[in-house]
ZAMARGU-4260 file (C-alpha; in steps of 0.2 Angstrom, whole numbers, plus 5000, padded with zeros to 4 digits):
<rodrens>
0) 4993/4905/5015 | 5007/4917/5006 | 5004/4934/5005 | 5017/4948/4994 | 5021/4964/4999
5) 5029/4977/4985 | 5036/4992/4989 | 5035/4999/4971 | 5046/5011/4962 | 5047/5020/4946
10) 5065/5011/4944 | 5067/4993/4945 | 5083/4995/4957 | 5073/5003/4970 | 5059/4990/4970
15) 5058/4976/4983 | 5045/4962/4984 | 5041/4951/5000 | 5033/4934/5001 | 5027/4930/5021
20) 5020/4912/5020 | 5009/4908/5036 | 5003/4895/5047 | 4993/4891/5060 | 5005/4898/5075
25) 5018/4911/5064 | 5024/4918/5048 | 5040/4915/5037 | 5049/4927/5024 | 5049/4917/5009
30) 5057/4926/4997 | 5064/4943/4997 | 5069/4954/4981 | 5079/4969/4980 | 5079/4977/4961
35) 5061/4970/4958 | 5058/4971/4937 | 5042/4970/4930 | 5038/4949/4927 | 5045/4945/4946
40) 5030/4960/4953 | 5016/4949/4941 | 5024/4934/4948 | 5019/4941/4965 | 5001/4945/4963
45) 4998/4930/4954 | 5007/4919/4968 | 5000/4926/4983 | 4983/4924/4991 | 4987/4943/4995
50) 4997/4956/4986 | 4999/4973/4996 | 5006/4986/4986 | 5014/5002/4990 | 5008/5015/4977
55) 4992/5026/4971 | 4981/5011/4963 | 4974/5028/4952 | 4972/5048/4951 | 4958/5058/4960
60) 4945/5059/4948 | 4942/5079/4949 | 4962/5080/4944 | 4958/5067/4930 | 4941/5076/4922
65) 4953/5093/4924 | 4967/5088/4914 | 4955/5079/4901 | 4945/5098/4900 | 4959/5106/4898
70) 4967/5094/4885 | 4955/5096/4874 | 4950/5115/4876 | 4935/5114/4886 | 4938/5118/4903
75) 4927/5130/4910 | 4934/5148/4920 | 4929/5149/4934 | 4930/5161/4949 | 4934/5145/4960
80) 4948/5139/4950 | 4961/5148/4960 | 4967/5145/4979 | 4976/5131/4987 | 4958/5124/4991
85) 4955/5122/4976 | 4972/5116/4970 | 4972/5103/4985 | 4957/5095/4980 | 4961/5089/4961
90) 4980/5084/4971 | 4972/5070/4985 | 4961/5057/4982 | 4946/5052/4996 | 4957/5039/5002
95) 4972/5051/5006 | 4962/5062/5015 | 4954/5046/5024 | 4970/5041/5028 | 4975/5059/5036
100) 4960/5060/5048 | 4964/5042/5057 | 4981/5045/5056 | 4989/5061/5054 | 5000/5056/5038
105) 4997/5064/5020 | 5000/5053/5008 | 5010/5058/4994 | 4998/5066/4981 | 4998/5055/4965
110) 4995/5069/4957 | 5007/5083/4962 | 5022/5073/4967 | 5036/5062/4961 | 5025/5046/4966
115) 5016/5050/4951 | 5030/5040/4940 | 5031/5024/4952 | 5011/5026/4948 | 5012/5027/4929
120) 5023/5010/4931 | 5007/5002/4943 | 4994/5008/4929 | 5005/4999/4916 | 5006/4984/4930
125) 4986/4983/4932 | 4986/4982/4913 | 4995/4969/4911 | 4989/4960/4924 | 4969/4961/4916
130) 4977/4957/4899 | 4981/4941/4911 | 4964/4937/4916 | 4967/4944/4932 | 4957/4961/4933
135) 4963/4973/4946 | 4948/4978/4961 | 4956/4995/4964 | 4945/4994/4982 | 4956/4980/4988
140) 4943/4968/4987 | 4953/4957/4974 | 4971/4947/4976 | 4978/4965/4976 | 4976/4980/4990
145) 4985/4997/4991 | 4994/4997/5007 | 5004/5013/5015 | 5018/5004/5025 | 5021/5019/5036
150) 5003/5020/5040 | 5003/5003/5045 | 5017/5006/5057 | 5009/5019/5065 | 4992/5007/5068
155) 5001/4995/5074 | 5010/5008/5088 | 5029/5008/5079 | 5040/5022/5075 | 5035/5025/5056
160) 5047/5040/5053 | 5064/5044/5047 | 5069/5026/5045 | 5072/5031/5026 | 5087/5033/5017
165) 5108/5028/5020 | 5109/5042/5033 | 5095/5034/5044 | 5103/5014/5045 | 5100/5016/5063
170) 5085/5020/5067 | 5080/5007/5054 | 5089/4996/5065 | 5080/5003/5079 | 5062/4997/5069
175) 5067/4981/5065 | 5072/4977/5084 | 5055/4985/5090 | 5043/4974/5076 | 5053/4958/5082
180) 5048/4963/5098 | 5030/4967/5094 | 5029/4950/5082 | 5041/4936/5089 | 5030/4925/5076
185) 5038/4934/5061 | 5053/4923/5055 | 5064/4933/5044 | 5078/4921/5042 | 5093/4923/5030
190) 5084/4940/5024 | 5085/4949/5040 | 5101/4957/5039 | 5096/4964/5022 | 5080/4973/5030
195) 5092/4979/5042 | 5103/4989/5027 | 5087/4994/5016 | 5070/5003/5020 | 5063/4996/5002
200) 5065/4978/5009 | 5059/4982/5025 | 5043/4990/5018 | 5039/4976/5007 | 5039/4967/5023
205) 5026/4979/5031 | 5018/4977/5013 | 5015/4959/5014 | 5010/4962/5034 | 4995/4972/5030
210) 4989/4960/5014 | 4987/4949/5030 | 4978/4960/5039 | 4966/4962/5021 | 4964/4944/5022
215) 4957/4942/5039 | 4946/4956/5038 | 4957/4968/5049 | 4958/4985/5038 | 4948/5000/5034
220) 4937/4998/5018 | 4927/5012/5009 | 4909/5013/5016 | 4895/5016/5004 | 4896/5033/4998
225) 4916/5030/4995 | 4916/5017/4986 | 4913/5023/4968 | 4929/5036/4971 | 4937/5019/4977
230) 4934/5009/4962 | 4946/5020/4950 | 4955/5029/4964 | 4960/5015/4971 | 4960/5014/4991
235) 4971/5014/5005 | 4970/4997/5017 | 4973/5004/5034 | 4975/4989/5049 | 4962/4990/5062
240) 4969/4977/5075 | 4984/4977/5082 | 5000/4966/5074 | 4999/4951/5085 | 4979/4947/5077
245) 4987/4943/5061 | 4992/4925/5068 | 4979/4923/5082 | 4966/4926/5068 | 4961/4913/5056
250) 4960/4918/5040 | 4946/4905/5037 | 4934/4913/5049 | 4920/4924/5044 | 4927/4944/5046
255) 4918/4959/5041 | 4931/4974/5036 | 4931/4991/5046 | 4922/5003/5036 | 4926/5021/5038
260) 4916/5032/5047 | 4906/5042/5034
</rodrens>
């Protein structure tokens, strides 16, 4: 089985994919790719079993049926329309705030935030890759998932902050020692020094980790009454078991997917 993580970017040079391949009793890094254009991220969806992604699979739908009243002169006053309530709900989508309530971490608001022009680059990617034959299931229940690689750190008890960034080599040292510790399996070979020096190929890593945990069944997916947000929000795969059940788990057994509580 190979699975692709891709820690997306508005930029090619700060966008790094990841190929794990697995077997019966551990996992490789295949491939690794710093500076990641647009042809090598279609190569990675439609190579791997599993493509994790790292960036908003879509915009929350009251923020979309705002801007499309208000572009075309129809939005209605109201007394509501004012207050950071109101402001916050057209700038996180359901899955954002499912993914606060289980751990603590806001996503970057697709909406309201620089992320929004590494998303612009996915929405153009998803294109493409339907224009391929290979329509996107923005849920995660297709080759591709969304995936938060600092969520998934924190699931699987690592340290999941301030690794980020030249001034913070250390402390991403510091990660790498403690998820060989955590997954001995995990070869890294040739690559490892370069996720020691860059947080965009370590993520990619933690990427193509948790499209392993989306395979075996081993994430949060959106329960009934999330599931039409999901469908053009997209949705945030959060592992449910810890790290060392993505090698003692067969991908070919029977899993059901964590649902989140309603």
């Amino acid at each position: 089985m190979l699975t692709a993580g891709v820690d997306l970017a508005a930029e090619d040079t700060t966008t790094a994919v990841a190929w794990i391949r697995w077997t019966a009793t551990g996992a490789s890094l295949e491939e690794l790719i710093i500076g990641a254009g647009d042809d090598q991220l279609l190569r990675a969806v439609a190579t791997a079993d599993k493509a994790g992604i790292d960036c908003p699979l879509g915009w929350p739908e009251p923020f979309v049926e705002f801007i499309v009243a208000h572009h075309r002169g129809n939005l209605t006053a109201r007394t509501d329309l004012i207050g950071r309530n109101w402001r916050r709900s057209l700038a996180w989508r359901r899955t954002d705030l499912v993914t606060h309530e289980l751990t603590r971490r806001l996503s970057l608001s697709v909406a309201a935030d620089r992320i929004a022009h590494t998303a612009m680059r996915c929405a153009a990617l998803l294109a493409r890759l339907a224009e391929d034959g290979q329509p996107v299931n923005r849920t995660g229940g297709g080759t591709l998932v969304e995936v938060y690689p600092a969520a998934s750190l924190k699931q699987w008890g690592l340290p999941h902050r301030g690794y980020k960034g030249r001034q913070n080599l250390v402390a991403l040292g510091d990660l790498m020692d403690r998820l060989a510790d955590a997954a001995p399996w995990l070869q890294l070979g040739a690559f490892e020094s370069v996720c020691r020096t860059s947080d965009h190929a370590f993520d990619a890593v933690v990427a193509a980790l948790t499209a392993r945990a989306a395979v075996i069944g081993e994430v949060t997916r959106p329960g009934p009454t999330d599931l039409a947000a999901a469908s053009t929000e997209g949705w945030i795969a959060l592992p449910t078991a810890p790290l060392g059940n993505l090698v003692t788990t067969s991908a070919e057994t029977p899993h059901h997917p964590t649902q989140v509580p309603q």
